[in-house]
Structures are given as structure tokens and as C-alpha cells.
C-alpha positions as CSV (number, residue, x, y, z in Angstrom):
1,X,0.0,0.0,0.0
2,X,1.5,3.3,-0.9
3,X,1.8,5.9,1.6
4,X,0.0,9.7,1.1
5,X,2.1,12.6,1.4
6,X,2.0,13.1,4.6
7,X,2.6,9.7,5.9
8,X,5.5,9.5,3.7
9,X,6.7,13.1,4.8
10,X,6.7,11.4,8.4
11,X,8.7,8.2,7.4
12,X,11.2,10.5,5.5
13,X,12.1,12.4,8.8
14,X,12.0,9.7,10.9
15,X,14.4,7.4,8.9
16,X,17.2,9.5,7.5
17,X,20.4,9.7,6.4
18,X,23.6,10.3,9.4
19,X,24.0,13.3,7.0
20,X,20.5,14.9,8.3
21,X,21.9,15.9,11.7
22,X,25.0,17.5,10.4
23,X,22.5,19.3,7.8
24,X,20.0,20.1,10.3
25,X,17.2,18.7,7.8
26,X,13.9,18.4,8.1
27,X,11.3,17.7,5.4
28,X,8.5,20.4,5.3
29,X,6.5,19.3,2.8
30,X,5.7,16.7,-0.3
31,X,4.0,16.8,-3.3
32,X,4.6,13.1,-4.9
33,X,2.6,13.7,-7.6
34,X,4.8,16.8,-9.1
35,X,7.8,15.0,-7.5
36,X,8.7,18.4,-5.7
37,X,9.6,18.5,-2.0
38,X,10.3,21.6,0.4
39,X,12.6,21.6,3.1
40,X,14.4,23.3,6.1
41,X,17.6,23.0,7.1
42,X,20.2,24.5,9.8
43,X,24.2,22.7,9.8
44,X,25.9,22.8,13.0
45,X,28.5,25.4,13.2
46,X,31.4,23.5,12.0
47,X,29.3,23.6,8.4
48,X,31.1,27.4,8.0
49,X,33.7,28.6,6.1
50,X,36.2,31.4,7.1
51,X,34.1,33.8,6.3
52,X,31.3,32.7,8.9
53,X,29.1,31.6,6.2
54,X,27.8,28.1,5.4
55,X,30.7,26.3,3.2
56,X,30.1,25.6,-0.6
57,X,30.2,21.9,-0.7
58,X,27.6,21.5,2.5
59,X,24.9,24.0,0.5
60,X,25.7,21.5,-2.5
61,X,24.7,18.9,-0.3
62,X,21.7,20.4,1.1
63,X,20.9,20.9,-2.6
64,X,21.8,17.3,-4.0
65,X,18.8,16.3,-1.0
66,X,16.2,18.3,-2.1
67,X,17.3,17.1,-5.4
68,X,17.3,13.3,-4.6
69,X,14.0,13.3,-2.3
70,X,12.1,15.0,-4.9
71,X,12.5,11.7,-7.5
72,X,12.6,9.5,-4.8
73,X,8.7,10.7,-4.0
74,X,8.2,10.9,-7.5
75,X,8.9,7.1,-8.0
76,X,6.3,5.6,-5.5
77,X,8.7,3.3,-4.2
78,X,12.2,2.8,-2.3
79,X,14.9,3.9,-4.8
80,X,18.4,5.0,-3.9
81,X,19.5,7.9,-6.2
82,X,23.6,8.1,-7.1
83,X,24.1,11.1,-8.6
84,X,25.8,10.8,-11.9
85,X,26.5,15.0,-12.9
86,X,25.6,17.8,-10.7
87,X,26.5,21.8,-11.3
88,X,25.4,24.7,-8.8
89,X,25.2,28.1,-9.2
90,X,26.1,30.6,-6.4
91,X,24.0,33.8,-6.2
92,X,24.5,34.9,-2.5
93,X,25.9,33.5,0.5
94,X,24.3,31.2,2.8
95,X,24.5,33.0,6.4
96,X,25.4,30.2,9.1
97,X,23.0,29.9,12.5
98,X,19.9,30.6,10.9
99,X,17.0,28.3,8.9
100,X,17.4,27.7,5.4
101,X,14.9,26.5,2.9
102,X,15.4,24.0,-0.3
103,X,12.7,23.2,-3.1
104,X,13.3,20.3,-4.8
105,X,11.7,19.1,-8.1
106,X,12.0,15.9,-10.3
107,X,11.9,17.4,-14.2
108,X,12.2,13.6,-15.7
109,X,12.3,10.5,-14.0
110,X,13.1,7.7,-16.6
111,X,14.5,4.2,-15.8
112,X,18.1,4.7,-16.3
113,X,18.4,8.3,-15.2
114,X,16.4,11.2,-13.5
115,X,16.7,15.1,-13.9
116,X,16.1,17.1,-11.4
117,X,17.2,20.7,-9.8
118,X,16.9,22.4,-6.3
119,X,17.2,25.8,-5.2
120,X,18.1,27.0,-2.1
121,X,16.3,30.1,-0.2
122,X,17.0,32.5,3.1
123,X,14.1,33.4,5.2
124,X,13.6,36.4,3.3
125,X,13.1,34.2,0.3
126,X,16.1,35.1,-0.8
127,X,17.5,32.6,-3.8
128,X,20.7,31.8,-2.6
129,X,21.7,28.8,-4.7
130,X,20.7,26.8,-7.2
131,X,21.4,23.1,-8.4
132,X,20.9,20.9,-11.8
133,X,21.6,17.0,-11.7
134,X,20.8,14.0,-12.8
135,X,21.4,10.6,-11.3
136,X,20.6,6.9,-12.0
137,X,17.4,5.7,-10.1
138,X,17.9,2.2,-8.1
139,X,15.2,-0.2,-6.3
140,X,16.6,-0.9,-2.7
141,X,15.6,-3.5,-0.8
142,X,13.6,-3.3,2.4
143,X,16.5,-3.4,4.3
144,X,18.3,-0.3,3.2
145,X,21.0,1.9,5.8
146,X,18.5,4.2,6.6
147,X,18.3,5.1,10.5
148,X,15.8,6.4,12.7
149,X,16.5,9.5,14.6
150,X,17.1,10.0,18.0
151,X,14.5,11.7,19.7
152,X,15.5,15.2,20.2
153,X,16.6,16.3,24.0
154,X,15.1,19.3,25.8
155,X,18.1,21.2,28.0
């Protein structure tokens, strides 16, 4: 039985990647049909560069998420989604300690490859980044390495 998008939006952030605490990612919201996906994310501190600001390669890796989740939502089943090509485009920087938002959409999910592209927003709705890719779509079995994660502690 397939899951709607909001059951699936809860599976997604309950069993996730180790990346998703480093990323501080959280899935916000699903649309399987357009294979699109929104999220939030906030890296821990040691994400920045010199400058203070978030380092290139982790809002490439916020990006290639977005990216990813948005065919894997699109397919209606568990796929893994190795990314064969990927460029981004830096348009301003990503300011460290505050929320950051992705959208990612599936433009073409054939067999052998999918297409897709992210962009990636301040608050103010700022376009900060953007991201083209494509990747090669792969069944996973049940038993796949995804975690659950830990409960979060209250100080």
C-alpha cells in the first residue's frame, strides 16, 4: 500500500540519512505527484567557512537532498538515487545559524536516469543557490541503511 504525502513526509524524517543531523534537515512538505519536495535546514557550526558563512560543498549537499528526495517521491517506491552529474550556481551567501529552505523538483524520472534541480532560499526568500543534476534511479531492498532518529533532548 502506498503511503499519502503526509505519511510519507513522516517516514522521510523519521528514517534518515547520518548526513541529516549535520544538515539540520527536516522535510516540510511533499507533493509526490509533481515530484517536488520543500525543506528546512540549519548545519551545525562547523558547516562554516572562514568567512562565517555556510561552506560551498555543504549547500551543494543540502541541494543534491532536495534534489534526490524529490524523484525518490516521485517514483512511489524505495529507490536509492547516485548522482551521476551535478552543477550549482552561487548567487549569494548562505549565512550560518539561521533556517534555510530547499525546493526540490524531479523534471524527468526515466528508468536509467532522472533530472532534477533544487534551489536554495534564506528566510527572506532570498534565492541563494541553485542546483541541476541527474542521477541513475535504483530499487533498494527493504533493508536499506537508513536510521531512525534520535529523539530530540530538551536542555
Amino acid at each position: 500500500m502506498a503511503l499519502n504525502d503526509e505519511d510519507l513526509k513522516a517516514r522521510m524524517n523519521r528514517f534518515v540519512p547520518p548526513t541529516a543531523a549535520i544538515l539540520g534537515q527536516e522535510i516540510l512538505e511533499i507533493d509526490s505527484a509533481a515530484g517536488r519536495v520543500k525543506m528546512k535546514f540549519q548545519p551545525i557550526d562547523a558547516c562554516r567557512n572562514p568567512m562565517g558563512n555556510i561552506q560551498g560543498g555543504i549547500v551543494v549537499a543540502m541541494l543534491d537532498d532536495a534534489a534526490a528526495f524529490a524523484a525518490i517521491v516521485k517514483s512511489g517506491k524505495r529507490i536509492g538515487i547516485p548522482t551521476i552529474e551535478l552543477k550549482t550556481s552561487f548567487f549569494a551567501p548562505a549565512r550560518a545559524g539561521v533556517p534555510l529552505f530547499a525546493e526540490g523538483r524531479c523534471i524527468k524520472l526515466g528508468k536509467r536516469v532522472a533530472f532534477m534541480e533544487a534551489d536554495l532560499f534564506d528566510e527572506a526568500g532570498t534565492l541563494l543557490a541553485r542546483l541541476t543534476t541527474s542521477a541513475i534511479p535504483v530499487e533498494l531492498p527493504d533493508s536499506s541503511n537508513l536510521v531512525a532518529r534520535e529523539p530530540e533532548r530538551s536542555a
